[in-house]
VOGU-3710 file (C-alpha; in Angstrom, 3 decimals, decimal comma):
1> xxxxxxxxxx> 3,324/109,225/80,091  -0,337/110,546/80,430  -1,540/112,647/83,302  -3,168/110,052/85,011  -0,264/107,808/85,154  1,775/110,896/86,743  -1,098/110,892/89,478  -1,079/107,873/89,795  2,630/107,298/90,241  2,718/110,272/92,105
11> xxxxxxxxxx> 0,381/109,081/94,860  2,579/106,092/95,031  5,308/108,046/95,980  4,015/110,244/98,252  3,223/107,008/100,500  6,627/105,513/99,864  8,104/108,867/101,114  6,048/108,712/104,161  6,967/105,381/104,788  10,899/106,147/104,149
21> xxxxxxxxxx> 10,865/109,165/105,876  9,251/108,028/108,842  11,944/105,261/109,320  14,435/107,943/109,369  12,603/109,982/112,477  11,802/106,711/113,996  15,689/105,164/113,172  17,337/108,421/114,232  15,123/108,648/117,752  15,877/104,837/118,297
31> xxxxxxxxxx> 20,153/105,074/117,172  20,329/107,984/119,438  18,644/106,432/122,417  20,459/103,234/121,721  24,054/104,525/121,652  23,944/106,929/124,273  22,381/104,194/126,368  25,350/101,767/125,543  28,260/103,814/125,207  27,551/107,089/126,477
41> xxxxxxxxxx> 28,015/110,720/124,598  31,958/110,758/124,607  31,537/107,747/121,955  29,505/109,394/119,591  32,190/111,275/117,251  34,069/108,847/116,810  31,026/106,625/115,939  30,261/109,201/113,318  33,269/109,316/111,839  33,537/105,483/111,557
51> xxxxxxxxxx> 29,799/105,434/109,978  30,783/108,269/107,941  33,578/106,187/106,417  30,915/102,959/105,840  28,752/105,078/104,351  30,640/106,607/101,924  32,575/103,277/100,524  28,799/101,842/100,396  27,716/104,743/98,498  30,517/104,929/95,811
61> xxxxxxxxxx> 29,683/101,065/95,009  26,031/101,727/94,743  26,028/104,992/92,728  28,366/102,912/90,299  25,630/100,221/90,357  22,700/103,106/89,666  24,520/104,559/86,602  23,711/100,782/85,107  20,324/99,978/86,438  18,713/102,825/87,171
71> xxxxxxxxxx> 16,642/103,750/90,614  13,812/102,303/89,729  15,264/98,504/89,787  17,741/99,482/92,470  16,295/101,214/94,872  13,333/99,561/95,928  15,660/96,265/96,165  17,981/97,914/98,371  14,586/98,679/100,683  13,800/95,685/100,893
81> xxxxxxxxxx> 17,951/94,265/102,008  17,546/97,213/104,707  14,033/95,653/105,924  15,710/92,060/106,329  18,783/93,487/108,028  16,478/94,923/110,584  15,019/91,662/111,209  18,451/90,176/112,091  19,601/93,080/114,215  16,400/92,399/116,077
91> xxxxxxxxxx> 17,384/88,291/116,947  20,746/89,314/116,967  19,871/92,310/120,129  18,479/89,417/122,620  22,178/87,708/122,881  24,587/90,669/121,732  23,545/94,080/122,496  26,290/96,000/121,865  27,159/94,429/118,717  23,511/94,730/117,677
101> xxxxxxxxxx> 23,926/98,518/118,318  26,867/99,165/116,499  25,631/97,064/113,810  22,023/99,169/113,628  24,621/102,474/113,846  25,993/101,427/111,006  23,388/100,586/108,923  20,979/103,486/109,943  24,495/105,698/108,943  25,172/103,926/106,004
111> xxxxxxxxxx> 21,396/102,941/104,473  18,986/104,859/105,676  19,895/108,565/103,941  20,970/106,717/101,122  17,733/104,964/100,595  16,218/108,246/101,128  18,474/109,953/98,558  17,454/107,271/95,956  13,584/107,582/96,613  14,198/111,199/95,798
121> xxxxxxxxxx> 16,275/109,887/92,607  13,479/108,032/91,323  10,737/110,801/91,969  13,560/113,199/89,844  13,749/111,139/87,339  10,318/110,265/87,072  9,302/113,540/86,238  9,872/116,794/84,175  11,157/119,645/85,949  7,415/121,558/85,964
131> xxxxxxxxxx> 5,491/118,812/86,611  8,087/118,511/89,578  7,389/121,324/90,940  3,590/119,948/92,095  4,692/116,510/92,682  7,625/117,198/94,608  5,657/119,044/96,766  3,059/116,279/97,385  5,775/113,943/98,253  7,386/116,157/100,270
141> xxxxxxxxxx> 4,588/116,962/102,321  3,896/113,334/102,234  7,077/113,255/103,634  6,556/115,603/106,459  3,262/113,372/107,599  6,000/110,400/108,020  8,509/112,362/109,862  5,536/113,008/112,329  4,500/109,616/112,675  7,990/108,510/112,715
151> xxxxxxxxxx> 8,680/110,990/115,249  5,236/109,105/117,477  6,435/105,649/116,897  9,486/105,657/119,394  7,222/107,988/122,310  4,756/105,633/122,003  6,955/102,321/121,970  9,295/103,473/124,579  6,338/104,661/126,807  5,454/100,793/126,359
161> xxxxxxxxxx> 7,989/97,847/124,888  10,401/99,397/124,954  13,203/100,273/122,637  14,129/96,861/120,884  10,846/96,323/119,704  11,585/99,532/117,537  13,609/97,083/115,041  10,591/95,015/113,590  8,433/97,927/113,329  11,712/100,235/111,402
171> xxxxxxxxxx> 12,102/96,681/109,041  8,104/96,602/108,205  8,587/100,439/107,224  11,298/100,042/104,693  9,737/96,886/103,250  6,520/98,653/102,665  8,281/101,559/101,432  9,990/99,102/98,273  7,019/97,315/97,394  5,476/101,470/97,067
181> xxxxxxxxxx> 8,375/102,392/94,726  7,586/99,375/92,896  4,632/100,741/91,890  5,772/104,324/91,227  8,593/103,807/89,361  9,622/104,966/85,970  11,218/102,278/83,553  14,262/103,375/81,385  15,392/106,934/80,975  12,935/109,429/79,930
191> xxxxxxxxxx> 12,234/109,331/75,828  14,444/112,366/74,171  13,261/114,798/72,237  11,708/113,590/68,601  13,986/115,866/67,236  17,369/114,631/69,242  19,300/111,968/67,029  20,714/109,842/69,848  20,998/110,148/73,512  24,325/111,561/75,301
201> xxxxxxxxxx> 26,919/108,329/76,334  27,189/107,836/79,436  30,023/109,488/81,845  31,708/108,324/85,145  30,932/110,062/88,276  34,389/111,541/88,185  33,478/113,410/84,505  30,091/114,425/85,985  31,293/116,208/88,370  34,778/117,575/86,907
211> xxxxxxxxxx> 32,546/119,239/84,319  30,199/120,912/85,912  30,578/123,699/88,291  27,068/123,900/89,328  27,426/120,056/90,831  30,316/121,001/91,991  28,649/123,725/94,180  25,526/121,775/95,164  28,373/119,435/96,839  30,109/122,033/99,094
221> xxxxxxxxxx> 26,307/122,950/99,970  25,169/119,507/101,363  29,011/118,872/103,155  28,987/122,372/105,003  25,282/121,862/106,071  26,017/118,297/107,402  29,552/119,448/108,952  27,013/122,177/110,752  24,554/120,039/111,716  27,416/117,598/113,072
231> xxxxxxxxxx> 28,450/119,938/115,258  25,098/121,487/116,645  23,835/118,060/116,627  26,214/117,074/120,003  26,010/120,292/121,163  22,136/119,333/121,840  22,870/115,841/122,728  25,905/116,706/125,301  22,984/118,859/127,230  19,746/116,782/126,539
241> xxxxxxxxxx> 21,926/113,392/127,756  22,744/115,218/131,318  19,324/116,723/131,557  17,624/113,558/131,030  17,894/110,527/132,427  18,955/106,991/129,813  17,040/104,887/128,597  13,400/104,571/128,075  13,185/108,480/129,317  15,733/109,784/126,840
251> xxxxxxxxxx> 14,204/108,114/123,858  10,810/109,412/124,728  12,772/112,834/125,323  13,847/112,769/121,400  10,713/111,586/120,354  9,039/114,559/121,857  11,731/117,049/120,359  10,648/115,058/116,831  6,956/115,181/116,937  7,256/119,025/117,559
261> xxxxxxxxxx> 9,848/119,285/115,032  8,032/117,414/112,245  4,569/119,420/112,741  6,467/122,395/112,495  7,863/120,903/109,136  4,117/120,136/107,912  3,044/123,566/108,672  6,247/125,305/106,936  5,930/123,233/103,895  2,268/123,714/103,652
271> xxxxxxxxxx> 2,432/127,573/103,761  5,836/128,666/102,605  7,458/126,013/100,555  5,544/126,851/97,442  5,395/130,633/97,539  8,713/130,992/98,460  9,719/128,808/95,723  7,614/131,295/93,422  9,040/134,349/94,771  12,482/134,065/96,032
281> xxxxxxxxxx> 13,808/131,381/93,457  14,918/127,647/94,090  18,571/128,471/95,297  17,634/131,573/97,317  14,852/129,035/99,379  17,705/126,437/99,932  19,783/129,033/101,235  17,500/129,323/104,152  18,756/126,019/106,049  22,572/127,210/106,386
291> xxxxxxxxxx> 20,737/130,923/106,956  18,943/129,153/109,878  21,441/127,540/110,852  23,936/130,694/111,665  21,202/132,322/113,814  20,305/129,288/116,026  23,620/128,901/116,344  24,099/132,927/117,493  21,048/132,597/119,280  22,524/130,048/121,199
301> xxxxxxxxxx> 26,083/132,270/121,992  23,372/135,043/123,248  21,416/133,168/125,355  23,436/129,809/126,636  20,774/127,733/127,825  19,041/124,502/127,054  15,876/125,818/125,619  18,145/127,652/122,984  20,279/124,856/122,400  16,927/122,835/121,440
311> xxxxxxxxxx> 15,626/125,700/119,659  18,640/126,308/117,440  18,330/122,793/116,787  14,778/122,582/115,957  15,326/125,494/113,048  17,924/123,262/112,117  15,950/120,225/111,454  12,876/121,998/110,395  14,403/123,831/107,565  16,114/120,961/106,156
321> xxxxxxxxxx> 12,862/118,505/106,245  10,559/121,295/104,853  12,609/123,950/102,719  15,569/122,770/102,073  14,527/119,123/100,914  12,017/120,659/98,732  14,606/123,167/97,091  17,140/120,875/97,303  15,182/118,027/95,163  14,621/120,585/92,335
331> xxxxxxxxxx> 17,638/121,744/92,228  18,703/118,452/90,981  15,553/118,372/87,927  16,880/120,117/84,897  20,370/117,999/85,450  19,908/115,273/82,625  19,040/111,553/83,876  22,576/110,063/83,076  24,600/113,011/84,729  22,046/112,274/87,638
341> xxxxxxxxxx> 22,478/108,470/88,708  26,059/109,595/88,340  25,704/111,927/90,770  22,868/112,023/92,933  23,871/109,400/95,459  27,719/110,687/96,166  25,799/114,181/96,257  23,196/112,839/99,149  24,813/110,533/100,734  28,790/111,060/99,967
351> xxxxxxxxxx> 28,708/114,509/100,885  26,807/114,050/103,690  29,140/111,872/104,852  31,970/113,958/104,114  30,536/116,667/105,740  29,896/114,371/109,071  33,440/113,621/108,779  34,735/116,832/108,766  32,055/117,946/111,497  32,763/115,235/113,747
361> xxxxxxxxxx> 36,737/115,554/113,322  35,942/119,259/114,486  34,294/118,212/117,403  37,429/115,404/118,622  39,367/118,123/117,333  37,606/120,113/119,949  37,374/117,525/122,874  41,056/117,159/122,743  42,517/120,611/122,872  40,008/120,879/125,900
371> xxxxxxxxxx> 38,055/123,391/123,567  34,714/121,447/123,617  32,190/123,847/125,253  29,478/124,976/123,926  30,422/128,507/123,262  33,381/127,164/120,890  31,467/125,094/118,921  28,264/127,118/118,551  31,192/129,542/116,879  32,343/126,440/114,893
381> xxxxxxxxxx> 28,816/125,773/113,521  27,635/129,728/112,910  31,205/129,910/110,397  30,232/126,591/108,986  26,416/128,003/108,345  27,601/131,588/107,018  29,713/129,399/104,154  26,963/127,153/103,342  24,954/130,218/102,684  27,127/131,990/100,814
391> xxxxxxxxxx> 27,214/128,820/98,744  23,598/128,245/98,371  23,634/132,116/97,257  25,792/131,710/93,871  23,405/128,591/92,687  20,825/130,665/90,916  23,380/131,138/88,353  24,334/127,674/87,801  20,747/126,592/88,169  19,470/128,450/85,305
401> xxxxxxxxxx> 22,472/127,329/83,131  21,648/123,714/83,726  18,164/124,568/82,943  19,290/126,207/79,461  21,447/123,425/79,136  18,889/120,520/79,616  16,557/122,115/77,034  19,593/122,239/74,513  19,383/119,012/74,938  15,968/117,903/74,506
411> xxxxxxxxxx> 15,666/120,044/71,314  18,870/120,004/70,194  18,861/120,543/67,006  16,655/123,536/66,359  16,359/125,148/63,256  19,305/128,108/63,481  18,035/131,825/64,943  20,508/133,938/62,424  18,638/137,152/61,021  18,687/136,696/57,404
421> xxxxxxxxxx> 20,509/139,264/54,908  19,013/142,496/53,369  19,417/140,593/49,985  17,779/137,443/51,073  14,829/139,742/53,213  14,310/141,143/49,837  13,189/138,047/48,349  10,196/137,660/50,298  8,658/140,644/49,189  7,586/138,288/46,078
431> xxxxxxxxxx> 9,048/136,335/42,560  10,912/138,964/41,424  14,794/138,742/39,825  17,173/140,528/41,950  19,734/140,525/39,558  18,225/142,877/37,137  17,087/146,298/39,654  14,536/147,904/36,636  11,964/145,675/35,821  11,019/145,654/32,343
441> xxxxxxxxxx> 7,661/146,727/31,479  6,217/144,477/28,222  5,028/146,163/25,088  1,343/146,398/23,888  0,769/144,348/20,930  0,508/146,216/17,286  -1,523/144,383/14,799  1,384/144,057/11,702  -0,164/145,705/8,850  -0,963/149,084/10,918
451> xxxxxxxxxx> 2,428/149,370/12,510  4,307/151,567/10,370  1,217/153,986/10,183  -0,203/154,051/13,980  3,062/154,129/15,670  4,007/157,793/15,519  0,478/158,700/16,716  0,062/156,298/19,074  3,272/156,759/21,157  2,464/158,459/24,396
461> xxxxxxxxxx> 4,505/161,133/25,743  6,825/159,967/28,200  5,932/161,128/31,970  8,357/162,381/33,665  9,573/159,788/37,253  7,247/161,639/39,955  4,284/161,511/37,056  4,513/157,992/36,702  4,789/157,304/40,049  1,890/159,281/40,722
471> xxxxxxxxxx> -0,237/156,387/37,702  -3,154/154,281/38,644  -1,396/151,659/36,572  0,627/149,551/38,724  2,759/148,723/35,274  3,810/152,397/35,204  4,547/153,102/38,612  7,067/149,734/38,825  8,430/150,622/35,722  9,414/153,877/37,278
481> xxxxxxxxxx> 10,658/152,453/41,434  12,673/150,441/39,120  14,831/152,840/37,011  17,284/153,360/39,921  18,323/155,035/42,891  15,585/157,488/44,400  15,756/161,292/44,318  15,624/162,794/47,725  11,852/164,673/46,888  10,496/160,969/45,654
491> xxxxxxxxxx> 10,956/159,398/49,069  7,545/160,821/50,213  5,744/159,908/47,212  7,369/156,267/47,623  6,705/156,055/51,039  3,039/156,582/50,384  2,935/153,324/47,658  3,664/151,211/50,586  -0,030/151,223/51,238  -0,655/149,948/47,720
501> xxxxxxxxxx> -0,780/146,509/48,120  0,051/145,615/44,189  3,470/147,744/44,503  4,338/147,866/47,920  7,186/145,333/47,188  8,812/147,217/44,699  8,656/150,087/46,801  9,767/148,424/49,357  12,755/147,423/47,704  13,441/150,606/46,241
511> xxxxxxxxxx> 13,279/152,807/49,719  16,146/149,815/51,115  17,731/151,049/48,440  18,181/154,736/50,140  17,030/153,796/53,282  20,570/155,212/54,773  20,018/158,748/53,369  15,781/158,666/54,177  15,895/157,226/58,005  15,104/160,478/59,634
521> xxxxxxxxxx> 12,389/161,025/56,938  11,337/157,751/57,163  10,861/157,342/60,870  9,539/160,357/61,096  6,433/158,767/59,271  6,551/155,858/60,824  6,133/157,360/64,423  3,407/159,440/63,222  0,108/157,865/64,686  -1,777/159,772/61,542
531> xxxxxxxxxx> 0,086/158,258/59,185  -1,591/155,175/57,283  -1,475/151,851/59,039  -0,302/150,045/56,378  2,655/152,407/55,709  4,010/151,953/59,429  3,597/148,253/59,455  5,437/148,215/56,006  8,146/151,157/57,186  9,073/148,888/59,904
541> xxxxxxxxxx> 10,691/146,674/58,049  12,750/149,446/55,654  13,650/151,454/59,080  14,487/148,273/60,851  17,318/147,779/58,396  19,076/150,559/59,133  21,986/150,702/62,110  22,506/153,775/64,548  21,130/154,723/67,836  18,824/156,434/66,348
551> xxxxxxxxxx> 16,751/154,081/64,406  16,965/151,933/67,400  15,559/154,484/69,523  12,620/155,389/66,777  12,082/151,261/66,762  11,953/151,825/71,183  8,987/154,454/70,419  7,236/152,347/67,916  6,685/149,823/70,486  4,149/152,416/71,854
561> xxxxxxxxxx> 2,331/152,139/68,147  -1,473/151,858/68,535  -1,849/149,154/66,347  -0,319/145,490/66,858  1,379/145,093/63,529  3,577/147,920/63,994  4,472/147,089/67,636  4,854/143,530/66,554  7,150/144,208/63,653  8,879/147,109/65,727
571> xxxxxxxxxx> 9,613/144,368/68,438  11,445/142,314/65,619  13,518/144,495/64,071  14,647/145,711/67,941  15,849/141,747/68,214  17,844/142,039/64,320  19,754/144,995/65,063  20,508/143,862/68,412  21,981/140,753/66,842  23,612/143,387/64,058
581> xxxxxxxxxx> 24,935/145,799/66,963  26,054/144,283/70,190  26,586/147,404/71,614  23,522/149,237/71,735  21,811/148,754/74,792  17,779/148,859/74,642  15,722/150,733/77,574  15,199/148,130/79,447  12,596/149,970/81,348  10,812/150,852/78,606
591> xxxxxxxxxx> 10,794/146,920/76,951  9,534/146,061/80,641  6,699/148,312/80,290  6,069/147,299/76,897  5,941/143,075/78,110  3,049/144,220/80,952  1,065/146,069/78,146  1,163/143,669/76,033  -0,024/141,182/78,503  -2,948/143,547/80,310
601> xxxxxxxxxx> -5,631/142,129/77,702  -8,428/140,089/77,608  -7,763/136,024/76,111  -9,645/136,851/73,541  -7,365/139,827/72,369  -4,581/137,435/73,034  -5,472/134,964/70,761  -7,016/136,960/67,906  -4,028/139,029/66,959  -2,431/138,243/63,863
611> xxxxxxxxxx> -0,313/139,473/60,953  -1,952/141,001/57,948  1,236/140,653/55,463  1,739/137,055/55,710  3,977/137,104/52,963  6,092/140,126/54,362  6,676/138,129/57,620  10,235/137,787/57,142  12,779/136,708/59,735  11,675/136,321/63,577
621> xxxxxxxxxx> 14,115/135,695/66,869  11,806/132,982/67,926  9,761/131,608/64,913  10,999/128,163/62,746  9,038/127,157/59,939  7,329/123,875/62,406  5,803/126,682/64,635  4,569/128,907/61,563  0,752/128,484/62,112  0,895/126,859/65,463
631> xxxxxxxxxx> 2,496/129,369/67,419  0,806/132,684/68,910  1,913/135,712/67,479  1,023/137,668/71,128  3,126/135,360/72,556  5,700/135,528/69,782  6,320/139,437/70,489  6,368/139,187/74,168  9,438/136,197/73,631  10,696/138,731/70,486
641> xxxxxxxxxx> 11,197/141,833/73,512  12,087/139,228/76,572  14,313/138,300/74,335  15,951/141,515/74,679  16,719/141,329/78,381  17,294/137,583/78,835  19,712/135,364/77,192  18,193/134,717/73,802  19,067/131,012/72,876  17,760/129,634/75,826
651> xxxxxxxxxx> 14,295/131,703/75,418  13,932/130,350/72,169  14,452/126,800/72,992  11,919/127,410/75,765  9,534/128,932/73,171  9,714/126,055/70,666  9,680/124,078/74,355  6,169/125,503/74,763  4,730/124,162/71,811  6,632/120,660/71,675
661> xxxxxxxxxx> 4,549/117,264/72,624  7,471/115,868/74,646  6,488/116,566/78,344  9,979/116,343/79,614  11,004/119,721/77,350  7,862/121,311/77,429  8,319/120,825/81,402  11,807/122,158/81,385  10,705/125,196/79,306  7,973/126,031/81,951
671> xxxxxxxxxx> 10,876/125,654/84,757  13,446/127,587/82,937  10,708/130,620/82,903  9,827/130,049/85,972  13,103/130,463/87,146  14,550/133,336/84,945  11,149/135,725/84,282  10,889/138,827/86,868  7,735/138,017/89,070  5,439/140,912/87,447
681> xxxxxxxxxx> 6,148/139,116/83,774  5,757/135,586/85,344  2,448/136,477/86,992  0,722/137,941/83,805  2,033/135,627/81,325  1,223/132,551/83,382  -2,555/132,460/82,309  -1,621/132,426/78,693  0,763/129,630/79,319  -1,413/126,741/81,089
691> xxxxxxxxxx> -2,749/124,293/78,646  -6,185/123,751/79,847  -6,979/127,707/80,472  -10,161/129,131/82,253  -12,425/128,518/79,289  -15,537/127,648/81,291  -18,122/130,157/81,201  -18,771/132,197/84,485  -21,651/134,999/85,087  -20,505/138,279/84,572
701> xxxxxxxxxx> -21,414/141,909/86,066  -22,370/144,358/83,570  -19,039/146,032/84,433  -17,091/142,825/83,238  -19,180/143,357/80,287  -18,116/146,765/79,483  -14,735/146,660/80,696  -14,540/143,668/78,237  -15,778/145,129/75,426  -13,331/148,338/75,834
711> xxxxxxxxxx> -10,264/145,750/75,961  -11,164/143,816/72,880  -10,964/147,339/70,693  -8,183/146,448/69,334  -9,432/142,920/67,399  -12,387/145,330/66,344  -9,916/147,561/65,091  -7,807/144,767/63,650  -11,372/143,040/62,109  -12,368/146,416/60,798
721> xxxxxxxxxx> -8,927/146,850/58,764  -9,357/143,491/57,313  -12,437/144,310/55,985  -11,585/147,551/54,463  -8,490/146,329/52,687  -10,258/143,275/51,114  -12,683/146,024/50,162  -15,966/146,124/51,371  -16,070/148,662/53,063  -17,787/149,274/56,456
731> x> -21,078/150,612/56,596
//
């Protein structure tokens, strides 16, 4: 799917939301005015219960339905059903009222969140989990402008024809609304990952949920929230209905209390949904409804009047049509598209219902022990709130685990993260046999007839280890790392071969050799910001092998290295011994730190750092042989020490994520970070995330200049090395 089809798609469903939405405002205004104006208040729990129960036999059927077609053949077919049954509650109104009312109860109960739920269910599905983010907002603001005009319609029509000739324009709503979908819609499941063999079978409902604790949650959520609302909900109506007179006056009465309500819900989304989203976390925001909830509902004990009981319930509706639909929607995106048309619909509507049930059986609970005031069930509904919200609290966990377990999915299977062996590291130092230590140095040569004369003169005298060692011949000196085990007063002179480029294997191999005995020694040099820069970028890797606290505090320091080599390879060899020893614990503080320095440069920095031993590279945390040239070695080292204080499988995925063409993993990757980075990391490493970046040039101060120039000293640096060590010099 391009970009422009997402748009496109996107706008399509931002109408169809208004459209849907706005039926529910309008439908609720007109099945409230209806009832009350039929059968009075004292009816309506029982009413609820009984719609409750339609509802949630309807649902079951159709969520077994959606597992087989999908939402985007279902749903908008089901919109348009729910537009023709309006038409024939309309004839059927002129010779049956009550029957038409009950009928429109019904239906309203039993069709119109459930129609909602499965525009939501296409919009999901339609879209990765980032891209989401945006167009779930859209909608949902979208949304929010139907809920307004929704909330006009009835004012309007009761102020005029009154409320029957609500039904045609309710029917015309939902019909538009499927034809929308129709054009928004998403055929088949998303494509899985290029690198997934087959796509999961599908499960039942009952699997679904039995498995997973986070849906498991997400239901007690919804049913405590609607068992809240429940009650609240005829709190308000018992003392709107005896402050207002029926009829024409009490629909126009609700369609005031909607119109404020839904502006309120356009202004909330438009300034808080999105940073709150950013800041607090997707769980934490839908926590805010039952949060809401519990002090209208205390409000209400403090101050019992009607102003406070229509306040409370305002909040109420407010946060659940601006923050708590948005959070709520994305807290169903990184759930995988089978384990969500199993789901989604017994989630929206079923535990809605459930949760109506159980409020409205509180409520004739209450009306028959003579316990119905309002003080009792304001009580009721604060207990209810303060469980949803503890609820809503413990999702973050089982959010992020869906997330790491969607993009285990779409990449599944990844090339393995396991460190490799000393022996195996060895290897890539170059072509060299491992199963013979002393390399054998080959013989000069000796013409045949002078042999027996020139050899006693022309045998040197042999040097002694440190001499040869100490030879500009690069024969001699491997002839002599290779004769064994080093003496403790060669380590030095070893140490400083490292910068020899034509050796620095050997001696590589032959300090891992005594690395155990040399650490202190060792990491003494490699800490020392006057020692050569290619021995620290080459100690690294000899240190790193090592286990103890202290090498893994000497590998903390070298994070603080001048040069990005070092820090790099320093960052790497943190990750190995972490994987090596569980137990030690890295500053945590201190890797922080190190993640916002690396980050506080210039794009140009950020792009130009690279690796000087390409061949030394060795084993990295996040790196597979697919991402070799493609991937960013700044971003590489900030995943390598993230890596450190987040769970590291998950990272990884979200790394190779990053670079992936599928849109649906690449999206989840951005979510999963999103989610799990603290906001200081998230807001630096953002920029060097977005595809597109801010490449465009843009006039500059002279201070921009300057400042500029001092931030890219390190690729000076890092161009200035190059040059020396392919020898040219710098003039």
């Amino acid at each position: 799917m391009t970009a422009a089809a997402d748009r496109r798609a996107a706008n399509a469903l931002v109408v169809a939301a208004a459209a849907a939405v706005s039926f529910q405002q309008a439908g609720k205004a007109t099945r409230d005015a209806l009832f009350l104006s039929t059968f009075g208040v004292a009816a309506l729990p029982r009413m609820h219960i009984v719609a409750a129960v339609v509802s949630a036999a309807l649902t079951i059927s159709l969520s077994r339905l959606l597992i087989r077609t999908g939402p985007g053949r279902l749903v908008p077919a089901l919109f348009g059903v729910s537009g023709i049954l309006l038409l024939g509650e309309w004839g059927l109104a002129a010779v049956a009222r009550p029957a038409a009312v009950i009928l429109f109860f019904l239906h309203y109960a039993a069709l119109g969140a459930l129609l909602a739920s499965g525009l939501w269910a296409t919009v999901t599905e339609r879209f990765d989990p980032w891209t989401a983010r945006s167009s779930v907002g859209r909608i949902a603001t979208g949304a929010s402008v139907g809920g307004l005009l929704g909330s006009f319609l009835p004012e309007r029509i009761g102020a005029g024809p009154g409320l029957d000739a609500m039904l045609p324009l309710l029917a015309v709503l939902h019909l538009a609304a499927g034809c929308l979908l129709l054009a928004g819609r998403r055929p088949g499941l998303p494509a899985p990952s290029v690198m997934q063999a087959e796509p999961a079978p599908t499960r039942s409902a009952r699997e679904v949920f039995g498995g997973s604790a986070y849906l498991r949650g997400m239901v007690w959520l919804v049913a405590l929230a609607a068992a809240a609302e429940g009650v609240l909900e005829y709190v308000f109506m018992v003392r709107v209905s005896a402050a207002v007179p029926a009829g024409n006056a009490l629909l126009r009465a609700f369609a005031i209390f909607y119109t404020a309500t839904a502006l309120l819900t356009i202004l909330l989304q438009a300034t808080l949904l999105r940073p709150l989203l950013r800041q607090v976390g997707v769980s934490q925001t839908a926590a805010m409804l039952p949060g809401g909830v519990v002090v209208g509902a205390l409000a209400g004990l403090a101050i019992p009047s009607v102003g406070m009981l229509v306040a409370a319930r305002g909040v109420q509706v407010i946060l659940r049509n601006s923050l708590f639909r948005g959070a709520w929607e994305l807290l169903f995106t990184p759930v995988t598209a089978e384990d969500k048309r199993a789901s989604k619909l017994l989630l929206d509507v079923g535990a809605t219902r459930a949760g109506d049930v159980a409020g409205g059986a509180l409520v004739q609970a209450a009306l028959s022990a003579g316990l119905a005031g309002p003080r009792f069930l304001l009580g009721i509904t604060a207990l209810l709130g303060l469980a949803g919200f503890r609820v809503a609290r413990q999702l973050h966990r089982g959010y992020v685990g869906e997330l790491e377990r969607s993009l285990q999915f779409r990449a599944a299977p990844l090339p393995g993260s396991v460190p490799d062996r000393p022996t195996t590291l060895l290897h890539s130092f170059g072509g060299f046999d491992l199963g013979d230590i002393r390399p054998r140095v080959p013989e000069s040569p000796v013409p045949e007839g002078e042999a027996a004369a020139s050899a006693p003169a022309e045998t040197p005298a042999p040097l002694s280890r440190q001499a040869a060692l100490a030879s500009a011949d690069p024969q001699v000196v491997r002839a002599a790392l290779g004769e064994g085990p080093l003496e403790p007063e060669l380590v030095g002179p070893v140490v400083g071969l490292l910068a020899w480029d034509e050796v620095a294997p050997e001696a590589t191999r032959a300090l891992l050799t005594v690395a155990s005995a040399a650490a202190p020694e060792m990491l003494a040099r490699l800490l020392d910001p006057e020692e050569d820069f290619a021995i620290r970028r080459r100690l690294v890797r000899v240190v790193g092998q090592e286990p103890g606290q202290a090498v893994f505090e000497g590998l903390h320091r070298a994070l603080d290295d001048p040069r990005f080599e070092v820090r790099y390879r320093a960052g790497r060899a943190l990750t190995m011994r972490r994987v090596a020893e569980p137990a030690l614990e890295p500053d945590r503080g201190r890797i922080l730190a190190t993640v916002l320095r690396e980050m506080a440069v210039d794009r140009a920095v950020w792009e130009s750092r690279r690796l000087l031993d390409q061949a030394d590279d060795g084993w990295s945390p996040m790196e597979s042989e697919v991402l070799r040239d493609r991937a960013s070695r700044s971003l590489e080292h900030v995943f390598n020490l993230l890596s450190l204080l987040l769970a590291p499988e998950p990272l990884r995925i979200a790394f190779h994520g990053l670079h992936t063409a599928d849109p649906q993993l690449r999206g989840t990757a951005l979510e999963y970070l999103e989610t799990v980075l603290p906001n200081p990391v998230r807001e630096r490493l953002w920029p060097f995330l977005e595809a597109d970046g801010d490449a465009r040039p843009r006039g500059r101060s002279p201070e921009a200049v300057v400042n500029e120039l001092l931030a890219s000293k390190e690729s000076i640096l890092l161009a200035l090395a190059v040059a020396r060590e392919r020898g040219g010099g710098v003039p």
